[in-house]
Residue frames as qw, qx, qy, qz and C-alpha x, y, z in Angstrom:
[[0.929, -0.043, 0.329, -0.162, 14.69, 14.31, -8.90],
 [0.285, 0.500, -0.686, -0.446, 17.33, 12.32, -10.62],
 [0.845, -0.065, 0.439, -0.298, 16.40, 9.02, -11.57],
 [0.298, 0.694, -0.623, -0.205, 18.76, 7.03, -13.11],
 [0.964, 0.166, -0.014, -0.205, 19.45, 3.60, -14.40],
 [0.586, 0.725, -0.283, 0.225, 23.13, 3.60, -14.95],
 [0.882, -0.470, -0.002, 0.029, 25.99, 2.55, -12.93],
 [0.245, 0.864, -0.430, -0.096, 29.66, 3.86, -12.88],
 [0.471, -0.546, 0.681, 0.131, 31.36, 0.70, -12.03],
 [0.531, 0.391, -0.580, -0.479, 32.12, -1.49, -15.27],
 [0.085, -0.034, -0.995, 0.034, 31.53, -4.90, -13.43],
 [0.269, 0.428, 0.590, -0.630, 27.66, -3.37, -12.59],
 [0.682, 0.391, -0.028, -0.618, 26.99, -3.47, -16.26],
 [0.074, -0.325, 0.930, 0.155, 28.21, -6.95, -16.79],
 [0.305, 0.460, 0.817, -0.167, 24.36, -8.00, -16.99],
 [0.149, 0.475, 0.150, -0.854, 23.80, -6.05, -18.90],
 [0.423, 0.326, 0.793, 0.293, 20.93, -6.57, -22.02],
 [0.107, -0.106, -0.338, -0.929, 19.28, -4.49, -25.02],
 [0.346, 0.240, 0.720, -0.551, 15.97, -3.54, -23.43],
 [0.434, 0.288, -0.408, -0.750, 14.03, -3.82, -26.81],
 [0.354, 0.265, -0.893, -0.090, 15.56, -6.96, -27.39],
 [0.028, 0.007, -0.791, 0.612, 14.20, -8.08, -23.99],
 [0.509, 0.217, 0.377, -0.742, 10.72, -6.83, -24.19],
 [0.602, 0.269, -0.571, -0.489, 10.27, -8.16, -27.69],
 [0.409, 0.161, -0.898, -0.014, 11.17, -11.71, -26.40],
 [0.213, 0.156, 0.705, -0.658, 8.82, -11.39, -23.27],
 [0.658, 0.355, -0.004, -0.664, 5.47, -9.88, -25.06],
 [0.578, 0.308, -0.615, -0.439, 6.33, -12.48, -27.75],
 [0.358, 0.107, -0.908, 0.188, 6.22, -15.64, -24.99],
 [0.542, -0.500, -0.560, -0.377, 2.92, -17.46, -24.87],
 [0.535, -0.488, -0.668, 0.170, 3.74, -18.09, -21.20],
 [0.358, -0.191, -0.309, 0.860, 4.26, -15.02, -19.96],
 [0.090, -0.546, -0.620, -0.557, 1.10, -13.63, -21.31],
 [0.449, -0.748, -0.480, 0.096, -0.70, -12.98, -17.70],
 [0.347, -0.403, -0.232, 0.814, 1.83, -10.06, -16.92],
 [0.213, -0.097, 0.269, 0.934, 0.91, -8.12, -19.68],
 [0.244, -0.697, -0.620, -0.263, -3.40, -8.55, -19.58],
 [0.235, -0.532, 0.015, -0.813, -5.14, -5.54, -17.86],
 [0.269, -0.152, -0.782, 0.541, -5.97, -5.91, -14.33],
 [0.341, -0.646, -0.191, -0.656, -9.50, -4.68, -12.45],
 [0.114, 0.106, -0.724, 0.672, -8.85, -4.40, -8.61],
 [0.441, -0.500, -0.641, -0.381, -11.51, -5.21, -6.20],
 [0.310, -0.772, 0.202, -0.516, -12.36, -3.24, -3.02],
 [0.861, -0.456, -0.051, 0.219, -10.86, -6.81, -1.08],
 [0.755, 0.358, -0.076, 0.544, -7.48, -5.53, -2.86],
 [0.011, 0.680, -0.154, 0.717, -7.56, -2.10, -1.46],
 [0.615, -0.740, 0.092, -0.257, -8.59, -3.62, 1.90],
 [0.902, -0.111, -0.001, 0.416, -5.04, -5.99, 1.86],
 [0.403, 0.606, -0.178, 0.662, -2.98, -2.68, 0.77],
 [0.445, -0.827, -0.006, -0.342, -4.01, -1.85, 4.01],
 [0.754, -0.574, 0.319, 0.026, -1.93, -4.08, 5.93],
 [0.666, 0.605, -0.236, 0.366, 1.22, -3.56, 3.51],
 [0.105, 0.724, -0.498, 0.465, 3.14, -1.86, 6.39],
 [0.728, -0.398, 0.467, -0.307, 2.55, -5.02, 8.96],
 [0.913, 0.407, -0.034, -0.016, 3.69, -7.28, 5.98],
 [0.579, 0.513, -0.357, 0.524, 6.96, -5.69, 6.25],
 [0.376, -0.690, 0.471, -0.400, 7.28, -5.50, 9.77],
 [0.867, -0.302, 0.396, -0.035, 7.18, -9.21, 9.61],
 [0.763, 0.606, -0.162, 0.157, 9.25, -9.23, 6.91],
 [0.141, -0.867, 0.240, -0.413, 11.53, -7.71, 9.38],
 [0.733, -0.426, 0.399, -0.349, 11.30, -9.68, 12.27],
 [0.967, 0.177, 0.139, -0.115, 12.02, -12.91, 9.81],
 [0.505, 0.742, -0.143, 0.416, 15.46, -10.80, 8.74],
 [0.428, -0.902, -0.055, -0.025, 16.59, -9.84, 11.49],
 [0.695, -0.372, 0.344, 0.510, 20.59, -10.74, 11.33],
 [0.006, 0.772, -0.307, -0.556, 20.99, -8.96, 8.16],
 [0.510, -0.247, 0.765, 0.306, 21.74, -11.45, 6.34],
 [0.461, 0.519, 0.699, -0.169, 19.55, -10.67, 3.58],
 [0.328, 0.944, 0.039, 0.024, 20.72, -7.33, 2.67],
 [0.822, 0.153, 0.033, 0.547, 23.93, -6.73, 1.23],
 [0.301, -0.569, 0.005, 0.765, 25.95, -2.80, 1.70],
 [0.614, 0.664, 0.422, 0.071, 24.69, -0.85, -1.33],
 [0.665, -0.440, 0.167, 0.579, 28.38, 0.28, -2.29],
 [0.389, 0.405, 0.663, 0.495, 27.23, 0.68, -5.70],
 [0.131, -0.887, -0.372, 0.239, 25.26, 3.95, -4.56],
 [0.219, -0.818, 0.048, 0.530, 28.00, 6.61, -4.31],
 [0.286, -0.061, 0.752, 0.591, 29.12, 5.60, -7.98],
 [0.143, 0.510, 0.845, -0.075, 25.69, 5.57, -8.60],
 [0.015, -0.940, -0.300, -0.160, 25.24, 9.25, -7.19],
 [0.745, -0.087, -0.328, 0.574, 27.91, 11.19, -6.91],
 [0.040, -0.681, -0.101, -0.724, 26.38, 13.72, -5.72],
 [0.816, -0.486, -0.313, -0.026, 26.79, 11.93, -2.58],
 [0.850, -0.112, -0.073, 0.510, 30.21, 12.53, -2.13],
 [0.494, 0.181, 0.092, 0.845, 30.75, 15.93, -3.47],
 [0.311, -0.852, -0.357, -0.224, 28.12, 17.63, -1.37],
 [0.118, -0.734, 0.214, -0.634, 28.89, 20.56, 0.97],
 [0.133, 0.156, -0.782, 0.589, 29.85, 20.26, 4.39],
 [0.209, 0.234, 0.752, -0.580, 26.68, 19.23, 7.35],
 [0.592, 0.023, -0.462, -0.660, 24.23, 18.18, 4.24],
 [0.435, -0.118, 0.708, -0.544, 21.50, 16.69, 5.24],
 [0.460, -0.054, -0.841, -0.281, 20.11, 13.05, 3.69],
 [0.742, 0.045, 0.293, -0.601, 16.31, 11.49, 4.50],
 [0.024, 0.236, -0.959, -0.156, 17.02, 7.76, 3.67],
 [0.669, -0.085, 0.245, -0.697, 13.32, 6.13, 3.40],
 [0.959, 0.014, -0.017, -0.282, 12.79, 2.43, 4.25],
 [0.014, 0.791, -0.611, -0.017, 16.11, 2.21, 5.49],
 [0.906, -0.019, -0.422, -0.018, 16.04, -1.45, 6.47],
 [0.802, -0.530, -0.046, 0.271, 18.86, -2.31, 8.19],
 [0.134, -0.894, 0.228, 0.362, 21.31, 0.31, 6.70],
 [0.693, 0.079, 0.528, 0.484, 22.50, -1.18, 3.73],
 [0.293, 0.846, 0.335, 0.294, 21.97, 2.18, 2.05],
 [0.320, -0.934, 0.124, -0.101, 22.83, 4.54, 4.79],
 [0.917, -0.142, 0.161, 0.336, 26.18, 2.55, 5.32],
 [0.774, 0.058, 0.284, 0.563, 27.95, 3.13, 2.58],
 [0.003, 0.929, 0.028, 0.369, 27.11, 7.18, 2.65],
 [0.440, -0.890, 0.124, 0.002, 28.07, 7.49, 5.81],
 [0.790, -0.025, 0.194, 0.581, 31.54, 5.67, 4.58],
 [0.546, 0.563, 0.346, 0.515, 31.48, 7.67, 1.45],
 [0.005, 0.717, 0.122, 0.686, 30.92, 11.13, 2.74],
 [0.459, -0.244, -0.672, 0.527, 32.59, 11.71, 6.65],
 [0.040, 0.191, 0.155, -0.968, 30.61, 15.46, 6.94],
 [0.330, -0.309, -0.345, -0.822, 27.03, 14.24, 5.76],
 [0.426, -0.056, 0.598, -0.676, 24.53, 13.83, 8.45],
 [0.370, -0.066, -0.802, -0.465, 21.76, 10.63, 7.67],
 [0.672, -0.001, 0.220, -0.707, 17.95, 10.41, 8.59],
 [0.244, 0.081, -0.945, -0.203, 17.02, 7.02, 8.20],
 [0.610, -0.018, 0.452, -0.650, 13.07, 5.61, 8.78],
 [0.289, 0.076, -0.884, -0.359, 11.37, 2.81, 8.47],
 [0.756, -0.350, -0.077, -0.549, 7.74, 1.39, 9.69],
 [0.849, -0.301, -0.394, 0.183, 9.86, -1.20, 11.76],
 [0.396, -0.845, 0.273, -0.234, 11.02, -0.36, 15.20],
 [0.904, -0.160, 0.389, 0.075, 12.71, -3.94, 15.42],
 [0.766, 0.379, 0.151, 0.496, 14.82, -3.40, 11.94],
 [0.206, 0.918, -0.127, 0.313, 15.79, 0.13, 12.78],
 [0.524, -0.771, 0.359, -0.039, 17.30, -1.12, 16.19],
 [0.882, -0.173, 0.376, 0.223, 19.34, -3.28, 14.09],
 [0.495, 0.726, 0.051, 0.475, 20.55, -0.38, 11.18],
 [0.112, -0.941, 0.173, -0.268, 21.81, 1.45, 14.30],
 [0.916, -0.318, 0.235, 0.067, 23.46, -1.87, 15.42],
 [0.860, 0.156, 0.278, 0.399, 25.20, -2.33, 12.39],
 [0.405, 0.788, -0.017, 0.463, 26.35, 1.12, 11.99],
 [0.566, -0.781, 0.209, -0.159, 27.75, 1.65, 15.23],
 [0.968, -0.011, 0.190, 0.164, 29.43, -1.49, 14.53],
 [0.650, 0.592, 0.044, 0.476, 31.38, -0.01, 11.29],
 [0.619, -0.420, -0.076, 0.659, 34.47, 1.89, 11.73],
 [0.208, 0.766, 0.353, 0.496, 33.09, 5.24, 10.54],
 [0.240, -0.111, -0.385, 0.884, 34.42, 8.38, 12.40],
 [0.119, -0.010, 0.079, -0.990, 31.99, 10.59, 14.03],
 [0.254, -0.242, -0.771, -0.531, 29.28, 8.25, 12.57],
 [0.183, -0.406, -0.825, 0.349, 26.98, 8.20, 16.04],
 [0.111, 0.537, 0.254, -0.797, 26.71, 11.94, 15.46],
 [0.220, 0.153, -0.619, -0.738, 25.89, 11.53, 11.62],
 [0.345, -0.227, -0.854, -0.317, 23.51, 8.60, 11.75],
 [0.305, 0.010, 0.360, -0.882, 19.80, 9.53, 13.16],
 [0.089, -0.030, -0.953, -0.287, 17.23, 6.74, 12.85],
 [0.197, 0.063, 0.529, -0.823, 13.62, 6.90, 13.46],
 [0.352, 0.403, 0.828, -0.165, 10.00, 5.43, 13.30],
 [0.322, 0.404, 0.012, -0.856, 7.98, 6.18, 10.12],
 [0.482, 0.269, 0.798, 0.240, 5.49, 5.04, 8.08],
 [0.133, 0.183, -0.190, -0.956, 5.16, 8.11, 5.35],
 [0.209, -0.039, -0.612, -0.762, 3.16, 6.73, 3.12],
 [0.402, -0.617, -0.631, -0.243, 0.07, 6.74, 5.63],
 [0.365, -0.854, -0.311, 0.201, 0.81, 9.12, 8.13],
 [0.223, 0.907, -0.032, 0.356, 3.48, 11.49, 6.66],
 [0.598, 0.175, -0.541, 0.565, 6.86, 12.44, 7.77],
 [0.411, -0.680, -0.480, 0.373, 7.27, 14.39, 11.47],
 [0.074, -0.956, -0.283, -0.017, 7.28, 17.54, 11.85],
 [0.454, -0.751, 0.267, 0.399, 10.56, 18.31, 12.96],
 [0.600, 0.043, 0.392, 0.696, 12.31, 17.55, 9.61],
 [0.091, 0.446, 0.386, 0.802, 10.06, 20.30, 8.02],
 [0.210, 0.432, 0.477, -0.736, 7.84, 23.03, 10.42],
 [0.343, 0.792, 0.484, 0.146, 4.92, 24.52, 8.64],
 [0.122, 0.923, -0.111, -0.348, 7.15, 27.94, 8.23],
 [0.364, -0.378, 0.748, 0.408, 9.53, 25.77, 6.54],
 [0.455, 0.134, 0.763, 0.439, 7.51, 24.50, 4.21],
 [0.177, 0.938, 0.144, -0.261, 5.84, 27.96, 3.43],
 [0.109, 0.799, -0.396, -0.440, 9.21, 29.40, 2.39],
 [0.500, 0.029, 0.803, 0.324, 10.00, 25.84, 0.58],
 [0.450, 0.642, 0.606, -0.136, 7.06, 26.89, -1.41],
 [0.105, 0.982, -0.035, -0.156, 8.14, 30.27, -2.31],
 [0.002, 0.771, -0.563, -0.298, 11.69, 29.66, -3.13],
 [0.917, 0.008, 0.394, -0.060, 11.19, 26.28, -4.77],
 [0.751, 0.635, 0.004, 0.182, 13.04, 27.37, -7.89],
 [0.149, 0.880, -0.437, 0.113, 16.20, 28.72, -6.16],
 [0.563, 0.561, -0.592, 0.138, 19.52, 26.73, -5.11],
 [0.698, -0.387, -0.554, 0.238, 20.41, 25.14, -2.11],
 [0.456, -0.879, 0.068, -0.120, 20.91, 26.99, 1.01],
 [0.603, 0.293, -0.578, 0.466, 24.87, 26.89, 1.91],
 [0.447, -0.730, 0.101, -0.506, 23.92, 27.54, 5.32],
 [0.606, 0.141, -0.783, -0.011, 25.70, 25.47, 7.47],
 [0.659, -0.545, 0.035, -0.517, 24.88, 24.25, 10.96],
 [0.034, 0.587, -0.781, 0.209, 26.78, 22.38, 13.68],
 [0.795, 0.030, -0.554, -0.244, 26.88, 18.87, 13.86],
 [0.510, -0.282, 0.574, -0.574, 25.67, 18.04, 17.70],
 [0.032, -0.145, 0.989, -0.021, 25.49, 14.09, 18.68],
 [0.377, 0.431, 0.819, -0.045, 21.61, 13.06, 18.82],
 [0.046, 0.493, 0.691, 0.526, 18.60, 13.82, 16.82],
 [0.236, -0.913, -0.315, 0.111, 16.94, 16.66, 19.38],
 [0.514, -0.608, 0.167, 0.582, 20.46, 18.36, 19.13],
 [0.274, 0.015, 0.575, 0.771, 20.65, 18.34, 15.42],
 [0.191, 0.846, 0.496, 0.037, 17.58, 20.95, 15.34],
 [0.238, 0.619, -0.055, 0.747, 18.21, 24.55, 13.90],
 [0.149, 0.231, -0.460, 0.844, 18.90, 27.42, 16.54],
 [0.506, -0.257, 0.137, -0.812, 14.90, 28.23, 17.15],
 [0.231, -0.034, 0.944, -0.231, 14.59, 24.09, 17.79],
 [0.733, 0.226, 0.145, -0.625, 11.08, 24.31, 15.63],
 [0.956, 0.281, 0.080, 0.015, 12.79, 21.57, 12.91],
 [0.773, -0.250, 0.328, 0.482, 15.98, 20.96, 10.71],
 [0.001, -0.661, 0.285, 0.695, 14.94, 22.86, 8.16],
 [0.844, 0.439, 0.084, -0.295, 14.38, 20.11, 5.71],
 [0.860, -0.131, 0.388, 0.304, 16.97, 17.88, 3.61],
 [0.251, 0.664, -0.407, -0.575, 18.94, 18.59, 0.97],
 [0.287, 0.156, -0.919, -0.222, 18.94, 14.50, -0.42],
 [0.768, -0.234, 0.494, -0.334, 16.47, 11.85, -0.30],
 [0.108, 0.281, -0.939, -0.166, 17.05, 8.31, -1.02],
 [0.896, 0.151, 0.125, -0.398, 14.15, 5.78, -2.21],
 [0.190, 0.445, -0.849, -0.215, 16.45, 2.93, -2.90],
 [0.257, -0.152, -0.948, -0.106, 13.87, -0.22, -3.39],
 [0.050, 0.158, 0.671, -0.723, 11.17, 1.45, -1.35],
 [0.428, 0.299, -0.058, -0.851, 8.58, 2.85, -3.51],
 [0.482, 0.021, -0.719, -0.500, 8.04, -0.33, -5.46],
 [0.286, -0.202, -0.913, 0.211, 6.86, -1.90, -1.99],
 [0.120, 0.181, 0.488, -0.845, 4.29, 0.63, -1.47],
 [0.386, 0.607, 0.694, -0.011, 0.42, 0.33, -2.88],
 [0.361, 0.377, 0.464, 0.716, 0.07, 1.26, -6.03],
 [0.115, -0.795, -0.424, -0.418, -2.71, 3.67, -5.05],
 [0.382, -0.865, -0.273, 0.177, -0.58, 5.44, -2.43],
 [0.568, 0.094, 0.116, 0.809, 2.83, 6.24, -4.09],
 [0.109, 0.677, 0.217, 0.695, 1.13, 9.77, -5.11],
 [0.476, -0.859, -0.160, -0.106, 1.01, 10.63, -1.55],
 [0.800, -0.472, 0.035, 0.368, 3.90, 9.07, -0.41],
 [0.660, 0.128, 0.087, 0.735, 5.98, 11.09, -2.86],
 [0.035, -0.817, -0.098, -0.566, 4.35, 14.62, -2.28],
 [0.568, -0.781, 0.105, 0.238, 5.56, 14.01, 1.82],
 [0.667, -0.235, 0.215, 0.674, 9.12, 13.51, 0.51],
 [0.197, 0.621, 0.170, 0.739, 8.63, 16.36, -2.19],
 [0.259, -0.892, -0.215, -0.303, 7.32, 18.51, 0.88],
 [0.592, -0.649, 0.223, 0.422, 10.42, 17.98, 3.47],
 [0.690, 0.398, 0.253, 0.549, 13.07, 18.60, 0.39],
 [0.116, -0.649, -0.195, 0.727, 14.74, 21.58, 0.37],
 [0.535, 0.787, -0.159, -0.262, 14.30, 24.16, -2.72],
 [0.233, 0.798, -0.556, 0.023, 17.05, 23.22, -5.23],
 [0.299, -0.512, 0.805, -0.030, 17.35, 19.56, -3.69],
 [0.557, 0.180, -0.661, -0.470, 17.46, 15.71, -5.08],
 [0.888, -0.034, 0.328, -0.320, 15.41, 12.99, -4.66],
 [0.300, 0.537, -0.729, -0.299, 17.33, 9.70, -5.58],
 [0.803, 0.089, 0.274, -0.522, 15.37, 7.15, -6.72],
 [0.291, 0.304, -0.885, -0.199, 16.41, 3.32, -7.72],
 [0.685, 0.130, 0.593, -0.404, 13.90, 0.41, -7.70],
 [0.630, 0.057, 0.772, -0.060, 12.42, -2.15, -9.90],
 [0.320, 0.457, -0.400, -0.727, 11.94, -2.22, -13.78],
 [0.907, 0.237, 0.145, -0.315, 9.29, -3.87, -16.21],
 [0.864, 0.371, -0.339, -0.035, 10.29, -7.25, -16.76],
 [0.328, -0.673, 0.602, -0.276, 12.73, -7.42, -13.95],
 [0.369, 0.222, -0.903, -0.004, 13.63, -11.12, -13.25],
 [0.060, 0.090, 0.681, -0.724, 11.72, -10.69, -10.05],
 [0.587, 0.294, 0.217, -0.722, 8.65, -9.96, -11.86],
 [0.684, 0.246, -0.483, -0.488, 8.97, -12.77, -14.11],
 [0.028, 0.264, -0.912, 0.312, 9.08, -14.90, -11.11],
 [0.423, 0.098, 0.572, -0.696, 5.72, -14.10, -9.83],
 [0.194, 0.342, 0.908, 0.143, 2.71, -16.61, -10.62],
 [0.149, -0.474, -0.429, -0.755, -0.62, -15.28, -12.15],
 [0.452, -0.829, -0.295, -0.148, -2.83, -15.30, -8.67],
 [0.608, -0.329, -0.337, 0.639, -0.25, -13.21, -7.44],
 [0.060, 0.339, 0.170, 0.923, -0.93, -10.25, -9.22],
 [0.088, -0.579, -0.761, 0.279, -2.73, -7.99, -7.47],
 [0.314, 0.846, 0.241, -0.355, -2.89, -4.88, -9.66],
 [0.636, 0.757, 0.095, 0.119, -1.30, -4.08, -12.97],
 [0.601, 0.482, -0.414, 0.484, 2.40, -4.68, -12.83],
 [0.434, -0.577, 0.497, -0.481, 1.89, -4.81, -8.65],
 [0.750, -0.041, -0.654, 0.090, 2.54, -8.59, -7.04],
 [0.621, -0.585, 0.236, -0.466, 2.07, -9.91, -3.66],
 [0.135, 0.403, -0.851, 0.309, 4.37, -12.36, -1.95],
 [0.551, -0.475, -0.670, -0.149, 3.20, -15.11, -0.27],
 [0.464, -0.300, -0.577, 0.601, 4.48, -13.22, 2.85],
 [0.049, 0.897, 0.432, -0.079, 1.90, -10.40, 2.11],
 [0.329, -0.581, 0.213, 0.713, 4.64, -8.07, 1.24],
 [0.675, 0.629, 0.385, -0.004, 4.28, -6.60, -2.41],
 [0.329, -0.329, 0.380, 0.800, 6.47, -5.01, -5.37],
 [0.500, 0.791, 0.210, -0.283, 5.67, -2.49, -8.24],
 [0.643, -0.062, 0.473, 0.599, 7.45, -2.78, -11.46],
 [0.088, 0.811, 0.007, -0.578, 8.05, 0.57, -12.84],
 [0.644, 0.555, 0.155, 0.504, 8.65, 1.92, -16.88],
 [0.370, -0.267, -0.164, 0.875, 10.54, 5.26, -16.71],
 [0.124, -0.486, -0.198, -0.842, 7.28, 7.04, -18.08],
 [0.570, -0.713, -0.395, -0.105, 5.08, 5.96, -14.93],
 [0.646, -0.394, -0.224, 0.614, 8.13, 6.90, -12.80],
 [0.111, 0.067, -0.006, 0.992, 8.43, 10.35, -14.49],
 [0.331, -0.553, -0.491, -0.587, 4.80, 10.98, -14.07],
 [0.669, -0.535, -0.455, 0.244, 4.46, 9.75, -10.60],
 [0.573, -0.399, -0.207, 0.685, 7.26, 12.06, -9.52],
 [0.098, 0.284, 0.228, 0.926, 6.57, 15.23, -12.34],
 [0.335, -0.601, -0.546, -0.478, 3.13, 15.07, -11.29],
 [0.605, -0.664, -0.405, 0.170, 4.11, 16.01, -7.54],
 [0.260, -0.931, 0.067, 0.249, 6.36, 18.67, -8.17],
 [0.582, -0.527, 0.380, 0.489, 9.51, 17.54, -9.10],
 [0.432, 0.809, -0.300, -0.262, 11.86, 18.37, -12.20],
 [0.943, 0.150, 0.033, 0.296, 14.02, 15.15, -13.96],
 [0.147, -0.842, 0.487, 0.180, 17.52, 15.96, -13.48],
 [0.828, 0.517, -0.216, -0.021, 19.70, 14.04, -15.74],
 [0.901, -0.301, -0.058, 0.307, 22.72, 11.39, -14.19],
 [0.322, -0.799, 0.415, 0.293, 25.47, 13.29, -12.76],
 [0.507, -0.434, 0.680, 0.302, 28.50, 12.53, -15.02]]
């Protein structure tokens, strides 16, 4: 896992503030009190998490031109482990949206191959629009979208078989695999030789995704992505942080569990510290890897 806060361009820390400083001046402001009270959920709460993944399908639908999400360029600066990967590496992109993530890989890096899912069928046909679109060589055979909603039914089968994740198990501590494997145009083509899966990833990306999932399902949702991973690969994880601007937006009856909020458009966000985030993710397997660079 790396998980990292930092940003190599020098105009991306131009906001930049002393987070002490910051917290002090929140906690210490009467009105902001209600973020920081304890929170007892009520079995109606757990029945609305339910319909988190129809929240964001209309979220979707309401988006549709793009216009919402900007090219996350920042990314490969970000990670540059993006760039200096091995030839026909393979990247799992969850909650792609409309490819503002996946983009600026597939710029960045002209020999890595990108999964990309999302629980909309309607926003994916428009990440494949807009990558098609770009002038990326090869990109049709690189870029592989497809329906998922992990974090309640788990990824498919084909990225990982069950003998795949048997030997995942068993060799969890060793390096990547330099196998390499030939980069064929669709997504049924880009299976290994016996066609059972791919074999698993060597990258994922969570870029804003996790904070929009219930609070009470992240622990799942990150053991599927720990389970397709290969040994020896990273998870790369960017999302929300206590005190965000975004969370000091949100009104008290929005809260709907302890540092969780609900839109009025039934969509929700989780504002992470970096101990819940190392828990969440230590507690499922993974090992903190400290920011490239």
């Amino acid at each position: 896992m790396s998980v990292s806060s930092s940003a190599g361009a020098g105009e991306y820390h131009s906001k930049d503030f002393e987070w002490e400083t910051l917290k002090q001046e929140i906690e210490n402001d009467p009105s902001l009190q209600y973020h920081l009270l304890p929170y007892n959920s009520s079995p109606e709460a757990a029945q609305e998490a339910e319909k988190d993944s129809d929240a964001w399908k209309r979220f979707h639908s309401r988006h549709y031109s793009g216009k919402f999400f900007k090219e996350r360029r920042y990314l490969l600066k970000e990670f540059p482990e993006l760039v200096s990967c091995g030839g026909s590496s393979k990247l799992l992109e969850v909650g792609c949206g409309n490819g503002s993530t996946a983009l600026p890989i597939l710029r960045g890096n002209e020999n890595i191959i990108v999964y990309a899912c999302d629980c909309s069928s309607e926003i994916l046909e428009r990440a494949k629009e807009f990558v098609d679109a770009a002038d990326i060589g090869s990109v049709k055979d690189r870029f592989c979208p497809f329906y998922c909603d992990f974090c309640t039914a788990g990824f498919p089968e084909w990225l990982a078989c069950n003998s795949c994740l048997e030997s995942f198990q068993q060799k969890q501590h060793d390096c990547f695999s330099d196998t390499e494997e030939k980069n064929k145009p669709h997504l049924k083509k880009l299976l290994r030789q016996d066609d059972c899966c791919i074999g698993g990833v060597d990258f994922i990306t969570l870029i804003f995704t996790l904070s929009a999932v219930p609070l009470q399902r992240m622990p799942t949702a990150i053991r599927e992505c720990y389970s397709v991973l290969k040994p020896g690969g990273l998870l790369l994880f960017r999302d929300y942080g206590l005190y965000d601007m975004t969370m000091l937006r949100f009104k008290p009856e929005q809260r709907v569990e302890f540092r969780e909020y609900m839109r009025s458009d039934g969509t929700r966000s989780y504002f992470f510290t970096i101990d819940s985030v190392r828990n969440l993710f230590v507690n499922a397997g993974f090992i903190e890897a400290a920011p490239a660079g």
